[in-house]
C-alpha positions as CSV (number, residue, x, y, z in Angstrom):
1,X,-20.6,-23.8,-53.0
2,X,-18.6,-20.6,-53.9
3,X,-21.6,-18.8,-52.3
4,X,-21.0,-20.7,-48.9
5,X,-17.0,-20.4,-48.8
6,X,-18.0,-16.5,-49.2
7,X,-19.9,-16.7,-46.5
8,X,-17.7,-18.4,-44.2
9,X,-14.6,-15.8,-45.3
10,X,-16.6,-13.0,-44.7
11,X,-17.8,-14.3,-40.9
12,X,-13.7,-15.4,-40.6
13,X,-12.7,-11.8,-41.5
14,X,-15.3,-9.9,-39.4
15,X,-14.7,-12.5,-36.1
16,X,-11.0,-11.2,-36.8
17,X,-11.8,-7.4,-37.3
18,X,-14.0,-7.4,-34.6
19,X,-11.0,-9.2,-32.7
20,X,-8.5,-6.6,-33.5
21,X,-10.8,-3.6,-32.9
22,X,-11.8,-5.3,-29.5
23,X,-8.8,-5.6,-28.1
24,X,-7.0,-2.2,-29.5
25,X,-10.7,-1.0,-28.0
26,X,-9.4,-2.7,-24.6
27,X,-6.1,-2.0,-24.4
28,X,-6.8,2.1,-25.3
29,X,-9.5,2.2,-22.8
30,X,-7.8,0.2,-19.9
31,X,-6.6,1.8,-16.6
32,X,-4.0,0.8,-15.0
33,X,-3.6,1.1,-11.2
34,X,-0.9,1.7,-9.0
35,X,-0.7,1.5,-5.4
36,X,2.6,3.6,-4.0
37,X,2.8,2.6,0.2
38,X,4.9,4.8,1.9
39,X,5.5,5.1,5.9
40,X,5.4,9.2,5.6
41,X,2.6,10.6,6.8
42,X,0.2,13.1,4.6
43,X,1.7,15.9,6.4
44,X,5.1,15.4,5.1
45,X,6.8,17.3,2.4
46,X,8.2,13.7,0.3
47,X,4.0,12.8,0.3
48,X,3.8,15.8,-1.5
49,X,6.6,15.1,-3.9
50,X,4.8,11.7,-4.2
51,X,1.6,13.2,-5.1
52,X,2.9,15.6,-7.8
53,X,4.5,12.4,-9.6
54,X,0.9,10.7,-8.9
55,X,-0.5,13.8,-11.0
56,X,1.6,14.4,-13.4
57,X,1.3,10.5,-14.6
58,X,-2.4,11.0,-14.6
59,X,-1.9,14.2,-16.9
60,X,0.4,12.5,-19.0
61,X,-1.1,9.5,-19.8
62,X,-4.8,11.3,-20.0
63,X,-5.2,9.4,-17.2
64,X,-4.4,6.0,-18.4
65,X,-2.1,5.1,-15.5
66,X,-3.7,6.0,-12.5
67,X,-1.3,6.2,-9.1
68,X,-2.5,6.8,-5.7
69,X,-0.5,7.6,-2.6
70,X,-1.2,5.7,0.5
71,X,0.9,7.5,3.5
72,X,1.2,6.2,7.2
73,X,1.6,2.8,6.2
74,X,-2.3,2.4,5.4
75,X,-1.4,-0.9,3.5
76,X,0.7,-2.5,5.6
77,X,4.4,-3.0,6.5
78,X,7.3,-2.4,4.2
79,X,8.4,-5.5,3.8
80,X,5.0,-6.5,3.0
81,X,4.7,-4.2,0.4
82,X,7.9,-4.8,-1.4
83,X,6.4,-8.9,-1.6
84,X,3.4,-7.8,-3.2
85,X,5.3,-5.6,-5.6
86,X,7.0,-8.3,-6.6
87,X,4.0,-11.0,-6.9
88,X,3.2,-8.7,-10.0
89,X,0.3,-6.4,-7.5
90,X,0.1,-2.8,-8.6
91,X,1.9,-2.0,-6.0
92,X,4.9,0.6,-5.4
93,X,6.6,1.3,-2.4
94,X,8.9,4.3,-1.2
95,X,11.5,2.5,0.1
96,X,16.0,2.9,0.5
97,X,18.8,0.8,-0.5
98,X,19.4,-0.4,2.9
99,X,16.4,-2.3,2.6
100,X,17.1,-3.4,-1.1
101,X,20.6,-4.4,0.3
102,X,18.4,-7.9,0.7
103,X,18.2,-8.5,-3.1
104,X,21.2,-7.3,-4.3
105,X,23.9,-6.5,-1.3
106,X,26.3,-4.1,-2.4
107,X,23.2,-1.1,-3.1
108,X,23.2,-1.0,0.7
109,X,26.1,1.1,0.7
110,X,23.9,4.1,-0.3
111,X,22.8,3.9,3.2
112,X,25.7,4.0,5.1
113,X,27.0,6.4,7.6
114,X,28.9,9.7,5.6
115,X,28.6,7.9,2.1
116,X,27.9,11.0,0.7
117,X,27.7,15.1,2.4
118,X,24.9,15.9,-0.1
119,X,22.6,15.1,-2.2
120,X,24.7,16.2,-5.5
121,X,27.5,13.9,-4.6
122,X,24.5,11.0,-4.3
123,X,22.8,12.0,-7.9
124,X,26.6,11.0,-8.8
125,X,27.4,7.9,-7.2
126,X,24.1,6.8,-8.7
127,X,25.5,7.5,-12.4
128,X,28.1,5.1,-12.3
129,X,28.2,2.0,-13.8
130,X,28.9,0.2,-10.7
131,X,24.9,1.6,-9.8
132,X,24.0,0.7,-13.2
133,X,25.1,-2.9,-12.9
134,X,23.1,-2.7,-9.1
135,X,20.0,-1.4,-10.9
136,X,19.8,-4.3,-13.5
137,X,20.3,-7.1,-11.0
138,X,17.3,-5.4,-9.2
139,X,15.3,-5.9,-11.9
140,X,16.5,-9.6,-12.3
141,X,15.7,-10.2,-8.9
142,X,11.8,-8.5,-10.4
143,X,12.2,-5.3,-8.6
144,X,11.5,-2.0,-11.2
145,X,12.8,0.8,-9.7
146,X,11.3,3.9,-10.8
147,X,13.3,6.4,-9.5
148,X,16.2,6.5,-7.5
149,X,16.2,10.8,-6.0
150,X,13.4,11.1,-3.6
151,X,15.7,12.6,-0.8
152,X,14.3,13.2,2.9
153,X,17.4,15.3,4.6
154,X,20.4,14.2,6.7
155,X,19.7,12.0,9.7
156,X,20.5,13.2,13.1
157,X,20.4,11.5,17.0
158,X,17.4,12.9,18.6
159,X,16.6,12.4,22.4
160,X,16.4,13.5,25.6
161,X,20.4,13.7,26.1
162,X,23.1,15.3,24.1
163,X,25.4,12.9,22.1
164,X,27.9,14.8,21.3
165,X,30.5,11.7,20.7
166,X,30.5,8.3,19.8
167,X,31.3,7.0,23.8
168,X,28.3,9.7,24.8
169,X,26.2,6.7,23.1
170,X,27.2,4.1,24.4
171,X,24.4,1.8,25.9
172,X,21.8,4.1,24.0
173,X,19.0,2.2,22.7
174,X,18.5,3.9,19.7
175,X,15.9,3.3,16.9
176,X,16.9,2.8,13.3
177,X,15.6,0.9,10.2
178,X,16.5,-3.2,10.4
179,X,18.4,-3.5,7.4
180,X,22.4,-4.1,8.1
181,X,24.1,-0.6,6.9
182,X,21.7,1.4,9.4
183,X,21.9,-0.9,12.3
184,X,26.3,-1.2,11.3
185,X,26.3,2.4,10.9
186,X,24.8,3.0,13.9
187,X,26.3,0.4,16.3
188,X,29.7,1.9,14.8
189,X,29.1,5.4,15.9
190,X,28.3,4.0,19.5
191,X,25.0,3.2,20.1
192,X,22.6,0.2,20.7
193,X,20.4,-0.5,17.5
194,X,16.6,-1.1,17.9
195,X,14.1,-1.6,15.0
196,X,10.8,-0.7,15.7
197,X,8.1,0.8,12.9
198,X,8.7,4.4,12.6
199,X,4.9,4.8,13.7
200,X,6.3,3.4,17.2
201,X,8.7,5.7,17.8
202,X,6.9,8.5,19.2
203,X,5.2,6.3,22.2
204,X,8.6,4.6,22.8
205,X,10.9,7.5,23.8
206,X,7.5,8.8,25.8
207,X,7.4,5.2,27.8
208,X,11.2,5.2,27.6
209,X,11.0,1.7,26.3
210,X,14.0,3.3,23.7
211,X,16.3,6.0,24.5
212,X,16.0,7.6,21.3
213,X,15.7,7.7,17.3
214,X,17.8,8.7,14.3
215,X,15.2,10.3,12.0
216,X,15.8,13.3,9.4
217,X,14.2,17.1,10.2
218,X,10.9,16.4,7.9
219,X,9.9,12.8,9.6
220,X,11.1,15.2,13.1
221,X,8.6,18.1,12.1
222,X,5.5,15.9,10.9
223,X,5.5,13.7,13.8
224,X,6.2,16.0,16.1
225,X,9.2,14.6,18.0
226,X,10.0,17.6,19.7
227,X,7.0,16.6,22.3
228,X,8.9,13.7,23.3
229,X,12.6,14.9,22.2
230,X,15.0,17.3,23.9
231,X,17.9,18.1,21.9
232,X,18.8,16.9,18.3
233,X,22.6,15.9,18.2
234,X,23.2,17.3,14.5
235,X,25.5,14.4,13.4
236,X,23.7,14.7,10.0
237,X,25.5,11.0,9.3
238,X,23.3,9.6,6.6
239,X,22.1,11.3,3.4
240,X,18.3,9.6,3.0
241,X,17.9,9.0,-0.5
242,X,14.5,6.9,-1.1
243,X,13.7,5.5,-4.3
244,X,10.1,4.1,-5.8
245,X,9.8,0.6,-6.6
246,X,7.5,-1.7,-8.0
247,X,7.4,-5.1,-9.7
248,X,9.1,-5.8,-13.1
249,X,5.8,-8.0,-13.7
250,X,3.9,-5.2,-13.4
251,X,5.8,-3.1,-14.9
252,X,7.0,-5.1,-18.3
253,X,3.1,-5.4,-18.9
254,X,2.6,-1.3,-19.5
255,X,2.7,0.2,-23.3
256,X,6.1,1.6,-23.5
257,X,5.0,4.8,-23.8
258,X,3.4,4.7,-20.3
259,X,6.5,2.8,-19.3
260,X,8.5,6.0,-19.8
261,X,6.1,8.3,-18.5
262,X,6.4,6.6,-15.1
263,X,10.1,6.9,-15.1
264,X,10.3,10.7,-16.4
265,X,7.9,11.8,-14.3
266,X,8.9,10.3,-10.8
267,X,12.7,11.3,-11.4
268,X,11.3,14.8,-12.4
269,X,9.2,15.0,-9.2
270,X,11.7,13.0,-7.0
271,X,14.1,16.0,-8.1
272,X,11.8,18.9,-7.9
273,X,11.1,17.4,-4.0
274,X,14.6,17.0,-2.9
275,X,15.3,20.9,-4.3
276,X,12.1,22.0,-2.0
277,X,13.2,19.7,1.2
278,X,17.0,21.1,1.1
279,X,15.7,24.9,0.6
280,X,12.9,24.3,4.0
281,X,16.3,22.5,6.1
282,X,16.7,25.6,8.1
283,X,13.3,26.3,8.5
284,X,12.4,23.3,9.8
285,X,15.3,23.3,11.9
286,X,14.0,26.8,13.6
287,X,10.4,24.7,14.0
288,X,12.0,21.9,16.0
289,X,14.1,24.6,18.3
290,X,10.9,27.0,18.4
291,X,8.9,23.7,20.0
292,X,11.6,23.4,22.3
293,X,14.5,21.5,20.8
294,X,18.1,22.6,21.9
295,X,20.4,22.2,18.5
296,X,23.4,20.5,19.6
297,X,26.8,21.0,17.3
298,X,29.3,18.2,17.1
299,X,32.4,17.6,15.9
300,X,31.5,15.3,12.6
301,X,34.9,14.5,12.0
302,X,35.1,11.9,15.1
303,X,31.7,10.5,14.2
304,X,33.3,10.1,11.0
305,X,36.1,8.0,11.8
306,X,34.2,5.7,14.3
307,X,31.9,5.6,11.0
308,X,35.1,3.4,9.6
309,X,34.7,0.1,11.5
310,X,31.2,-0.1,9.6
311,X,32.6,-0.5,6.6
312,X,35.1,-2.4,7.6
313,X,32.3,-5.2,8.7
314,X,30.5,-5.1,5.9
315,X,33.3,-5.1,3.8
316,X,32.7,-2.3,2.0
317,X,35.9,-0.1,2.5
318,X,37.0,-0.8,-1.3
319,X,33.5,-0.7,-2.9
320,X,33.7,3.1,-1.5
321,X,36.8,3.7,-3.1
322,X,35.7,2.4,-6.2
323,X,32.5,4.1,-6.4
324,X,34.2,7.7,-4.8
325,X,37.0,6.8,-8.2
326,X,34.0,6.5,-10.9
327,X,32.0,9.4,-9.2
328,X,35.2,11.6,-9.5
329,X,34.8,12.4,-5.1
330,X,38.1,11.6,-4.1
């Protein structure tokens, strides 16, 4: 009998070894896979920035966490994207607050027209514990956000007329992303709002089925609007600060070590990027008038005060106070 409980102890304790070594075994050799979507193309300089987080992950985690950029929106729309994401897919999108406005309203405001002049006076609107309290009721809502500094330039009108005041846009059908502090912003500083997918844009001002487009110098550059574009009205009126998203679900079920690898090493890349996309701003900006663009100068200060009745209808005028008050910008 004793001989038989021995037995039966020793087969209990080597089903429970071989458990434990199976599934520290498992969990050391999984992979796991994650998807980033972005609308840029492979040409542009944020895919790049993109990539470099995608690699230094892969070094990082000896190639434990495996990320893979998919530009041009190869798998699928946006909004599509973000879904998945938050289903629990590997999925991660490069997406802006005005878009994340949907979950949790008030981030939207990082999207508005003259929220910020720079990208330094972003980084600090993003430290405050207003942006804090935004960030964590993403992540109730099961959105992770990685990283918060990709940064792709100022935005600009682009077309074949020069706007070079609110009233010169009036009845312009102009392109812009869906979400409500673009398509505010823009109707604000005069002109008709029109969402179409970025990939669209090009054809439509060619067919004249839009009047023009609001875009930033590197999405200008890499899809060659200057072909269908004559001048660029420099309004510069929105700072376009992207961030990487993904699902909590997915997320929460990463080691915690690989947890903060992912967050490190997009904010360190995301940073690195915006440094190399402000240094190329002139550059590109010679590229665009060496194709054939005309650079138009405006007087910011009136786009700026039409800029006003935006936040007026969203009802944001005190939320930029406060945030300007904990940031230290007034």
């Amino acid at each position: 009998m004793k001989k038989v409980l021995a037995l039966v102890l020793a087969a209990v304790m080597l089903l429970s070894l071989t458990a434990c070594g199976g599934s520290g075994s498992n969990n050391a050799d999984k992979v796991y896979e994650l998807k980033v979507s972005t609308t840029q193309t492979e040409k542009s300089m944020i895919y790049a920035g993109l990539q470099a987080a995608a690699d230094s992950v892969a070094e990082k985690t000896n190639g434990k966490v495996k990320v893979t950029i998919y530009p041009s929106s190869q798998l699928g729309a946006e909004e599509d994207m973000i879904d998945q994401a938050l289903q629990g897919m590997g999925i991660a999108v490069l997406t802006d607050a005005g878009r994340l406005s949907s979950y949790v309203n008030d981030i939207g405001i990082l999207n508005m027209a003259y929220i910020v002049e720079n990208y330094d006076q972003g980084l600090k609107l993003m430290e405050t514990e207003t942006f804090k309290g935004w960030d964590k009721g993403l992540i109730e809502k099961g959105i992770r956000t990685l990283t918060y500094n990709y940064y792709d330039g100022a935005r600009s009108f682009m077309g074949n007329e020069k706007f070079e005041t609110p009233d010169s846009l009036k009845g312009v059908v102009c392109r812009t992303p869906g979400a409500a502090p673009y398509v505010e912003s823009i109707t604000a500083l005069g002109a008709t709002p029109y969402n179409i997918a970025w990939s669209e844009v090009y054809n439509g001002i060619q067919t004249k089925s839009i009047d023009a487009c609001e875009v930033q110098y590197t999405s200008a550059v890499s899809s060659a609007m200057y072909e269908v574009c004559k001048y660029v009205s420099k309004t510069e009126h929105i700072n376009l600060f992207n961030m990487v998203i993904c699902g909590e679900k997915w997320f929460s079920q990463l080691p915690e070590e690989y947890q903060t690898i992912l967050l490190e090493e997009f904010f360190n890349a995301g940073y690195n990027n915006a440094q190399e996309i402000i240094a190329a701003q002139d550059t590109m900006e010679a590229t665009l008038v060496e194709k054939g663009m005309e650079i138009v100068e405006v007087d910011k200060a009136i786009f700026m005060e039409a800029a006003e009745a935006a936040y007026a209808k969203l009802g944001w005028t005190d939320l930029r106070a406060q945030l300007y008050a904990e940031a230290g910008l007034n």
